[in-house]
C-alpha positions as CSV (number, residue, x, y, z in Angstrom):
1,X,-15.8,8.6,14.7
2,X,-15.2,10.1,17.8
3,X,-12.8,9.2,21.1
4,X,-12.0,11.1,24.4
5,X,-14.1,14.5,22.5
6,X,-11.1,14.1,19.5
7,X,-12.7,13.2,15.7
8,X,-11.2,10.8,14.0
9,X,-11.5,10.5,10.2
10,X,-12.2,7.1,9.3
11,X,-10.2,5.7,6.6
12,X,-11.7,5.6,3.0
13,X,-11.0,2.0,1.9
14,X,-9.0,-0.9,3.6
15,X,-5.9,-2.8,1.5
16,X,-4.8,0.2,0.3
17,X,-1.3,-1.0,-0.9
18,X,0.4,1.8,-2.8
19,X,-0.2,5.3,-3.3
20,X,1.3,7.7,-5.1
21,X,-0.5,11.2,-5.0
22,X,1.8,13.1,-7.1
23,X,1.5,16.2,-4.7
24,X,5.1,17.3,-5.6
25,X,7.0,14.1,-5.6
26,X,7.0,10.9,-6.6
27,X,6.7,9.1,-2.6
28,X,4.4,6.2,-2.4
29,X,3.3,7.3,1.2
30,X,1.8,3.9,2.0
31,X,4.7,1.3,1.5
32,X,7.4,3.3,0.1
33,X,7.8,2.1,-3.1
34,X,9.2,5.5,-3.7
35,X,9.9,6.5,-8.0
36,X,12.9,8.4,-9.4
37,X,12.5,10.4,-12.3
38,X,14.1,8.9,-16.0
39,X,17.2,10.5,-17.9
40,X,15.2,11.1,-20.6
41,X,12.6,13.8,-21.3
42,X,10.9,15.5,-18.6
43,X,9.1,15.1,-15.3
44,X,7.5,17.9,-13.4
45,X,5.0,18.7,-10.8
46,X,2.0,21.4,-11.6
47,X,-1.6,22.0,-10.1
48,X,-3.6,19.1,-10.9
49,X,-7.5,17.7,-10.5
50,X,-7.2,17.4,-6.6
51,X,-4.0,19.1,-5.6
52,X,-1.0,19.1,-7.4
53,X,-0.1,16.4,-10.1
54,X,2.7,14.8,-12.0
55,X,3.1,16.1,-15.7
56,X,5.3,14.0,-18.3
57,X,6.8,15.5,-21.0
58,X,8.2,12.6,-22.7
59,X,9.8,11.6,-19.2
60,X,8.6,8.7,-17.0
61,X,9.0,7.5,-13.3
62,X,10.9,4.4,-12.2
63,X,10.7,2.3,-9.4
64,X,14.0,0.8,-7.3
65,X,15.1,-2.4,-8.3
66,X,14.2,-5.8,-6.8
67,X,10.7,-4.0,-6.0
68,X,7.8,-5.7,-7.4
69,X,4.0,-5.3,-7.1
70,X,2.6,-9.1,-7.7
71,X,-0.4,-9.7,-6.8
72,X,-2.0,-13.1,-7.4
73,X,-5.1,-13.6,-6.0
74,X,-7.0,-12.2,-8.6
75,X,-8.0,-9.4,-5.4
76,X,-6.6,-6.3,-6.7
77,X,-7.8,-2.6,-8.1
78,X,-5.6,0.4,-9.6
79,X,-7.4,3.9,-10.1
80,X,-5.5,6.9,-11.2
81,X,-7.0,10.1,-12.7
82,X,-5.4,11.2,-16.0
83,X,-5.1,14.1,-18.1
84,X,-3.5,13.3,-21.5
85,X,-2.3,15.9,-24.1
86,X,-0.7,13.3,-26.5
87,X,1.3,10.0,-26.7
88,X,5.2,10.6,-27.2
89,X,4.9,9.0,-30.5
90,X,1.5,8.9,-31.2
91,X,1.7,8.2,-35.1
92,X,4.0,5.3,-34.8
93,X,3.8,3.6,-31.9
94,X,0.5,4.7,-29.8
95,X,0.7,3.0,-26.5
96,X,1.7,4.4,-23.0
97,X,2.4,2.8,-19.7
98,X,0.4,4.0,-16.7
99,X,1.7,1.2,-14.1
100,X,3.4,-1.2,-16.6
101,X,6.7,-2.9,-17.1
102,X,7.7,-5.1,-20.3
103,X,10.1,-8.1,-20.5
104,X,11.3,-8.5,-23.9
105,X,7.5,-8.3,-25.9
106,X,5.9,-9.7,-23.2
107,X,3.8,-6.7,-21.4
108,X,2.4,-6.2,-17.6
109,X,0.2,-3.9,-16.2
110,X,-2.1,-1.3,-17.3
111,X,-1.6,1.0,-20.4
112,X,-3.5,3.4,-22.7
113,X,-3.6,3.3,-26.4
114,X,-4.0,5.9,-29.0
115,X,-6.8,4.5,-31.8
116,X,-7.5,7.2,-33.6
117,X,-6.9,10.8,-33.6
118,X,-8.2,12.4,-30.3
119,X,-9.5,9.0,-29.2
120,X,-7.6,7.0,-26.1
121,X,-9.1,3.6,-24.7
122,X,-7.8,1.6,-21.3
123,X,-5.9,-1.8,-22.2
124,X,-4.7,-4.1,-19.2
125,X,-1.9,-6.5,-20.2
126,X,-0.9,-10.0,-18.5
127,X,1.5,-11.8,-20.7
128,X,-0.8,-12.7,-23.6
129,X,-4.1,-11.8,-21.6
130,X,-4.9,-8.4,-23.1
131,X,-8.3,-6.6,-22.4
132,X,-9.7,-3.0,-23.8
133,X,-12.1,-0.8,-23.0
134,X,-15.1,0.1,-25.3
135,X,-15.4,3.3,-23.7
136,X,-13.1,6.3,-25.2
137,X,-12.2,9.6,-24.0
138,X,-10.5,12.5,-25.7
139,X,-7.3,14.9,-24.5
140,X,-7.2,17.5,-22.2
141,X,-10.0,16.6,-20.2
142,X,-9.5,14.9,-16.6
143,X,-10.6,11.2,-16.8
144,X,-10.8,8.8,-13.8
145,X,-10.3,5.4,-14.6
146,X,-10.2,2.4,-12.3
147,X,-9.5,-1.3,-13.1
148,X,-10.8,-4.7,-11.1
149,X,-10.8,-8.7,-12.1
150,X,-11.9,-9.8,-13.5
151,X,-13.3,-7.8,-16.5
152,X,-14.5,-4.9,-15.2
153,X,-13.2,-0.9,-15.9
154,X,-14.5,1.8,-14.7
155,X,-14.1,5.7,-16.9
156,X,-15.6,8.5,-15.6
157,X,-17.7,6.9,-13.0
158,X,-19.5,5.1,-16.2
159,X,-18.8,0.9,-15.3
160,X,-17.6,-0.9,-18.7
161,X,-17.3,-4.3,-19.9
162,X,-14.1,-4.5,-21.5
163,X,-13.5,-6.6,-24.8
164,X,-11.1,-9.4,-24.3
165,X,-10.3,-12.4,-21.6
166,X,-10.3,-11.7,-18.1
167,X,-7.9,-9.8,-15.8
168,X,-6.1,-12.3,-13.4
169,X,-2.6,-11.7,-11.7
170,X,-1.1,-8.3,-11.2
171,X,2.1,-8.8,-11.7
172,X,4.3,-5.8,-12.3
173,X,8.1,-5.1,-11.4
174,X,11.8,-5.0,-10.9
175,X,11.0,-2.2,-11.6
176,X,8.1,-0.7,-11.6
177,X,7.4,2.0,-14.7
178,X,5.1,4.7,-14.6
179,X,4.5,6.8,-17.9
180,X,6.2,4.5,-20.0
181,X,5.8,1.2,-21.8
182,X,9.5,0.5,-21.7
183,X,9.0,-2.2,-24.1
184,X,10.0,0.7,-26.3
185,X,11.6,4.0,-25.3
186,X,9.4,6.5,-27.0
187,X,5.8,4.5,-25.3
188,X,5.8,8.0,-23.5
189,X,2.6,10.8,-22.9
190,X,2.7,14.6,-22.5
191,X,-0.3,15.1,-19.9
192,X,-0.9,14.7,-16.3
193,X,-1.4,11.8,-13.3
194,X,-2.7,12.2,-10.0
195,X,-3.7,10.0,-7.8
196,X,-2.3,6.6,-8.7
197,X,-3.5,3.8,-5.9
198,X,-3.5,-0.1,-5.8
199,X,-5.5,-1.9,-3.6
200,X,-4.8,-5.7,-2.3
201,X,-8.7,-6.2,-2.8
202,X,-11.6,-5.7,-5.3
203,X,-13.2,-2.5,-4.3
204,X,-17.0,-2.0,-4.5
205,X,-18.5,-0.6,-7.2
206,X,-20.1,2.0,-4.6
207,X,-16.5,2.8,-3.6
208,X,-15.0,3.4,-6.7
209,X,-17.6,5.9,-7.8
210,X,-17.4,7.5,-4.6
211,X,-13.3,7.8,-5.8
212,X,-14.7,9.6,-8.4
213,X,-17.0,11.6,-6.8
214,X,-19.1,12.9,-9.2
215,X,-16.1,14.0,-11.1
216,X,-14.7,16.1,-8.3
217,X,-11.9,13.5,-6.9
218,X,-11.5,12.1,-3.5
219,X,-8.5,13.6,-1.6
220,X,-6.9,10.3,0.3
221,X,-4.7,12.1,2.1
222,X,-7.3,14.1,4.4
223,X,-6.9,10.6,6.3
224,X,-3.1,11.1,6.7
225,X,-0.8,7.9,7.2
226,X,-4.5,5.8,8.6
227,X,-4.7,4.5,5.1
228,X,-3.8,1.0,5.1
């Protein structure tokens, strides 16, 4: 686009709700649902997929109270890129939290889960609505993965029919965790985040893979703060 001889990027995708690019802190630069980093274990920042990333060592990021992300309209998508080393407790209790909280047993949000050795899959949780991918990845590789209702994942570009119900409300909060199922304090990772975005809508399958990008990533912030 182009006004009085200036170029204007246009934006990628409208509804963006939330972002958190990882790109040294932990700002959501859309609607400030900024995160602070846990007591426990460790959070840094180091070069990542697309710029620079979270890394968890056991540590986790936690939104401000009386902040929720509830979305009920069944018009929602997350996509995050990943790079995970290990669960924090992998041989007894092999779940993490990627954008997840958990009242009592009762679990919200997205999570991965550790089936076998060197083998993660992509679970969403609603209450007792619980859906898994049949695609797996390994560790130490970058993966891509992206979310929509109502049953559809995307890994790695590749679009998957989870096993399961079907995804409805997004209803996650008060606070907000990321890295950490805190249904348990030890539902931790060591490995990397980057890119962690939720829309208000369903995004195409076109614009999904084009988050992807053949596996090269899809730096949001070239379009500055025109990102709603």
């Amino acid at each position: 686009m182009k006004y009085e001889g200036v170029f204007v990027r246009k934006r990628p995708f409208s509804s963006l709700l939330h972002l958190w690019e990882f790109n040294g802190n932990a700002i959501d630069i859309v609607n400030g649902l900024n995160l602070s980093t846990s007591s426990t274990g460790s959070v840094s920042y180091i070069a990542g997929k697309i710029k620079n990333s979270v890394y968890f060592n056991r540590g986790h990021l936690i939104g401000p109270s009386g902040r929720n992300l509830n979305i009920n309209n069944n018009q929602w998508t997350i996509s995050y890129w990943t790079n995970i080393v290990t669960f924090g407790n992998a041989a007894t209790d092999p779940i993490v939290g990627i954008l997840n909280r958990s009242v009592g047993s009762t679990n919200f949000g997205t999570r991965l889960i550790f089936s076998t050795p060197n083998v993660f899959y992509v679970n969403y949780c609603n209450s007792n609505t619980q859906l898994n991918s049949t695609v797996t990845f390994g560790p130490n590789i970058w993966v891509h993965i992206a979310l929509k209702p109502p049953n559809i994942f995307f890994i790695n570009g590749t679009r998957n029919a989870p096993t399961g119900n079907t995804m409805t409300t997004l209803n996650i909060g008060n606070p907000v965790y990321v890295g950490l199922d805190n249904y348990t304090a030890i539902r931790t990772m060591q490995g990397q985040m980057e890119q962690l975005a939720v829309w208000t809508r369903q995004l195409t399958d076109a614009e999904i893979l084009s988050i992807y990008n053949s596996g090269n990533g899809l730096d949001f912030n070239l379009w500055g703060n025109n990102l709603k």
